[in-house]
DSSP file (Angstrom, degrees, kcal/mol; ACC not computed):
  #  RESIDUE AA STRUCTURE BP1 BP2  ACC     N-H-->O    O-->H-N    N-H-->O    O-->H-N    TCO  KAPPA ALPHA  PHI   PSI    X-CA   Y-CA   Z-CA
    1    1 A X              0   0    0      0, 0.0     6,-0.2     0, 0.0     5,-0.1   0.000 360.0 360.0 360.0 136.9  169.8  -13.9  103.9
    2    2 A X    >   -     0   0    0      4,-0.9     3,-0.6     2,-0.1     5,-0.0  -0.257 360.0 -86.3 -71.2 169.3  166.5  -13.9  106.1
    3    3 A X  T 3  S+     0   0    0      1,-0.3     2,-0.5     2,-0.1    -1,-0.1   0.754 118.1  53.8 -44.4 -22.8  165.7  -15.0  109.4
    4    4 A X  T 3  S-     0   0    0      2,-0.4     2,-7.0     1,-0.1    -1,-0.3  -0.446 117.4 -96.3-116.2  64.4  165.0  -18.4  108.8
    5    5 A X  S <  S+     0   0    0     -3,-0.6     2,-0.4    -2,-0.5    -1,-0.1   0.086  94.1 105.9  97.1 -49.9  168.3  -19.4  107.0
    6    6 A X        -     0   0    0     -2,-7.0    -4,-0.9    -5,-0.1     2,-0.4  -0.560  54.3-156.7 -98.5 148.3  166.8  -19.0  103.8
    7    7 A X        -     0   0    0     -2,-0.4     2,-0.2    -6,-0.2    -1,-0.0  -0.795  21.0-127.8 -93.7 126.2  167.2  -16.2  100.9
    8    8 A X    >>  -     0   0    0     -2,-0.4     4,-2.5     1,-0.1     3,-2.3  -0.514  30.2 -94.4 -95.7-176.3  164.8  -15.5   98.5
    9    9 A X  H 3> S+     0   0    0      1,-0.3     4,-1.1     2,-0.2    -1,-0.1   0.573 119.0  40.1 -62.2 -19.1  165.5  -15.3   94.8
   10   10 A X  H 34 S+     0   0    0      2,-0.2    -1,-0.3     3,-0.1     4,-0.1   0.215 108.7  56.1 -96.7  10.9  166.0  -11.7   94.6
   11   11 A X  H <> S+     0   0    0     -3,-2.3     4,-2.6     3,-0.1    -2,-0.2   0.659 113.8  41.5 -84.6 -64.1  167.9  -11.2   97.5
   12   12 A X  H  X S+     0   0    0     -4,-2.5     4,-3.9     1,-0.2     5,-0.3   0.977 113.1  58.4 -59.3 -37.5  170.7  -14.0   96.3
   13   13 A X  H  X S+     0   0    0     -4,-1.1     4,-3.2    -5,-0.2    -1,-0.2   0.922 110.8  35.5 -55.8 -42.3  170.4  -12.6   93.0
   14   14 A X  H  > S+     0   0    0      1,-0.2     4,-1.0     2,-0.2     5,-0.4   0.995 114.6  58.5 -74.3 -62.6  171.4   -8.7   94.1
   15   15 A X  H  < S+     0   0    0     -4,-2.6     4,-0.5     1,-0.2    -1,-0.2   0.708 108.9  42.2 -71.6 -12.7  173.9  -10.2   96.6
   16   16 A X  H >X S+     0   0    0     -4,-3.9     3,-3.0     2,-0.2     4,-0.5   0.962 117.4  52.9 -60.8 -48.2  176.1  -12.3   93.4
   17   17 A X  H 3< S+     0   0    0     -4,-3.2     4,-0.2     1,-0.4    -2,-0.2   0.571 101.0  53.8 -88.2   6.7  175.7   -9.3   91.4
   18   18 A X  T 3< S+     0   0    0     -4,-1.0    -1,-0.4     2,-0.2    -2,-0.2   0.658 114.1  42.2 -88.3 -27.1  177.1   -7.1   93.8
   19   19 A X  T <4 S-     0   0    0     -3,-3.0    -2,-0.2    -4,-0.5    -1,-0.1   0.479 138.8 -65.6 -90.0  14.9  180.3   -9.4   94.0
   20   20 A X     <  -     0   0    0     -4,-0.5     2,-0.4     2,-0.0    -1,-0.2  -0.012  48.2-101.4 115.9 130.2  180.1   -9.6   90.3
   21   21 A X        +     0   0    0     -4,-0.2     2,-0.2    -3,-0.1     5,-0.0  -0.636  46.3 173.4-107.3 175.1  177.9  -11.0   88.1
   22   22 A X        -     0   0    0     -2,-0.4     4,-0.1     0, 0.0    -2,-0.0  -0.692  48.2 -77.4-152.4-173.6  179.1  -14.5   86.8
   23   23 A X  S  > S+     0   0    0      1,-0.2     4,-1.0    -2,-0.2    -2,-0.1   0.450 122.3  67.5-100.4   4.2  177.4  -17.5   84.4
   24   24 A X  H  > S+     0   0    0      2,-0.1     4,-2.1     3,-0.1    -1,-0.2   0.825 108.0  36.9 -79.3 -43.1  175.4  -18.8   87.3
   25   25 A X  H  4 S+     0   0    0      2,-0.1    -2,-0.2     3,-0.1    -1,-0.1   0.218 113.5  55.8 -68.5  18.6  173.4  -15.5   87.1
   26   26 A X  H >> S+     0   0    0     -4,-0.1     3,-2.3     2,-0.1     4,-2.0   0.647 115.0  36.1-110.9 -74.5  173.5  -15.2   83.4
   27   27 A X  H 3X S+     0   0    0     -4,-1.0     4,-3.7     1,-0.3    -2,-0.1   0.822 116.7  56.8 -44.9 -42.5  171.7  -19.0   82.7
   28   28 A X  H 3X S+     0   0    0     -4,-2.1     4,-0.6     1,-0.2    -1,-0.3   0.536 116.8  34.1 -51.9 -21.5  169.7  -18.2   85.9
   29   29 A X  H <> S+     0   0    0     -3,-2.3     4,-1.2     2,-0.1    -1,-0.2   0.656 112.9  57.2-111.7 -58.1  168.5  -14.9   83.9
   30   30 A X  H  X S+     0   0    0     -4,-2.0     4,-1.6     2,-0.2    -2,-0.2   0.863 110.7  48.4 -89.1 -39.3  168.5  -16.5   80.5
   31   31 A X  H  X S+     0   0    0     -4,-3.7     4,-1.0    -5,-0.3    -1,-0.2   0.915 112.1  45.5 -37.8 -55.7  165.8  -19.2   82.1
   32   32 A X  H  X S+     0   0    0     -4,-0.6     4,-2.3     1,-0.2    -2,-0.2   0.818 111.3  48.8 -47.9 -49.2  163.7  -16.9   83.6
   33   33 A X  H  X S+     0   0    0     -4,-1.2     4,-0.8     2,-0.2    -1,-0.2   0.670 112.7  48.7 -73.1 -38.3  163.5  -14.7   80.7
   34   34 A X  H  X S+     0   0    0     -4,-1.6     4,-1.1     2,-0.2    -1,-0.2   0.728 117.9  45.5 -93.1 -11.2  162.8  -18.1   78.2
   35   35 A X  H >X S+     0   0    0     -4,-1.0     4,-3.1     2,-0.2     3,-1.8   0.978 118.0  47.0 -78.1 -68.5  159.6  -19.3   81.2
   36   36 A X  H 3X S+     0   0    0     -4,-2.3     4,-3.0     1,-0.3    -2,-0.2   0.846 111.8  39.4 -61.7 -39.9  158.6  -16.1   81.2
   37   37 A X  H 3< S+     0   0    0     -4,-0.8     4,-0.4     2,-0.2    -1,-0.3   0.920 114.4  59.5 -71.4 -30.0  158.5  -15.4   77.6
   38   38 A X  H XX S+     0   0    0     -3,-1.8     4,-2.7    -4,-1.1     3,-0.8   0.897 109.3  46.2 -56.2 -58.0  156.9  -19.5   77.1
   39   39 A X  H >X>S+     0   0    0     -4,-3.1     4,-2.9     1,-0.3     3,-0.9   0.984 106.8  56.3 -66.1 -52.4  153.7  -18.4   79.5
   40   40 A X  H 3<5S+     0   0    0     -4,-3.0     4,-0.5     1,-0.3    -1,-0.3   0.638 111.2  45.7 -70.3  -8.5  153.4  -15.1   77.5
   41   41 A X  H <>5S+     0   0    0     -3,-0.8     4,-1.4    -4,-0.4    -1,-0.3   0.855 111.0  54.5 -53.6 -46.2  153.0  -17.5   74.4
   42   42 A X  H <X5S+     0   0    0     -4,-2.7     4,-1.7    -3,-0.9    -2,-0.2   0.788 111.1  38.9 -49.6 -51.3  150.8  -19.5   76.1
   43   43 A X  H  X5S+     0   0    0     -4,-2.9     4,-0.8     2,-0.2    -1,-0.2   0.801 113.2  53.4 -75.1 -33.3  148.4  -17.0   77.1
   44   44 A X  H >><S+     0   0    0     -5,-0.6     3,-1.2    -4,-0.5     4,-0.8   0.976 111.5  51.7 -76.1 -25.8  148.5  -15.1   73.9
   45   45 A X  H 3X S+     0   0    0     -4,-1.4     4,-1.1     1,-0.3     3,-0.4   0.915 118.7  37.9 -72.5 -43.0  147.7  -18.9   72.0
   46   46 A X  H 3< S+     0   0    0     -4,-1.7    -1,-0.3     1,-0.2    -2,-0.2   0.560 106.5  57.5 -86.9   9.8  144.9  -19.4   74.1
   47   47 A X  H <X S+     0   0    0     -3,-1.2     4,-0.7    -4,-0.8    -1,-0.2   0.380 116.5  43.2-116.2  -9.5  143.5  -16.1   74.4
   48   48 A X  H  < S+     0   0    0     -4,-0.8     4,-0.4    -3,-0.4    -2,-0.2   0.446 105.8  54.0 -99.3   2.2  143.3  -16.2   70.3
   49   49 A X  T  X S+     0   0    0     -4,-1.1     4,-3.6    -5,-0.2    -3,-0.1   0.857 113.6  46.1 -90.8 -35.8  142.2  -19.2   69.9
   50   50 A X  H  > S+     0   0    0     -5,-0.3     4,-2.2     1,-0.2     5,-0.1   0.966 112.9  47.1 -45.3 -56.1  139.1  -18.1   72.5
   51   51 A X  H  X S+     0   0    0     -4,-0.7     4,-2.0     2,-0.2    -1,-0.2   0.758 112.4  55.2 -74.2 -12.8  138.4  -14.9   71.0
   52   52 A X  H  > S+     0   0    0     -4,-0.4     4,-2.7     2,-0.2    -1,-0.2   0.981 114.7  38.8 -59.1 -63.1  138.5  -17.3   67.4
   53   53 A X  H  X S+     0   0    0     -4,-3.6     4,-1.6     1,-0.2    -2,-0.2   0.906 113.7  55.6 -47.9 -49.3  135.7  -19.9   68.8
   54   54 A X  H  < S+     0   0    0     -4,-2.2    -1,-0.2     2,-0.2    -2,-0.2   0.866 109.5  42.3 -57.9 -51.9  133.9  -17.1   70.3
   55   55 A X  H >X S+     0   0    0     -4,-2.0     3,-2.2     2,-0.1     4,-1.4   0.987 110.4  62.3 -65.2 -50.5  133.5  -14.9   66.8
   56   56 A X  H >< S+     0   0    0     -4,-2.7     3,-1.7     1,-0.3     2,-0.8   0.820 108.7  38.6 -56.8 -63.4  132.7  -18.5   65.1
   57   57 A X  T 3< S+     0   0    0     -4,-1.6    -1,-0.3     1,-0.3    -2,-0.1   0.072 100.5  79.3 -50.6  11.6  129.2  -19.1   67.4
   58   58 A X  T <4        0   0    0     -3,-2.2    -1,-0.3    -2,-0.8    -2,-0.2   0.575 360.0 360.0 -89.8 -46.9  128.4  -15.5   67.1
   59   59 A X    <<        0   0    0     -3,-1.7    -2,-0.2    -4,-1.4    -3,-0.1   0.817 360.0 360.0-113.3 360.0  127.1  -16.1   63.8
C-alpha cells in the first residue's frame, strides 16, 4: 500500500500472489492480456490499412 491509502495495480497484484495466487488474479490477468492483445489488433488494422491507402495514391 502507498501513502495515500491507495495501492497501485502492481503492488496489489505482487502482494495476492505472494499469499497465493487465486481466480481474482487469474481473470484480472486473463483481461489484461485480452485489452492488451485487442489494442495490438487495433494498431496492426489500422497501420495496414494506412500503409494500403498510402501505396494506392502513390500511383
Amino acid at each position: 500500500m502507498t501513502g495515500n491509502g491507495f495501492s497501485t495495480l502492481s503492488v496489489e497484484i505482487y502482494s495476492r500472489a505472494r499469499q497465493g495466487i487465486n481466480l481474482e488474479i487469474n481473470a484480472l490477468s486473463t483481461l489484461m492480456f485480452i485489452f492488451v492483445m485487442v489494442l495490438v489488433l487495433i494498431y496492426y488494422v489500422i497501420t495496414n490499412h494506412k500503409s494500403h491507402i498510402g501505396k494506392g495514391r502513390a500511383q
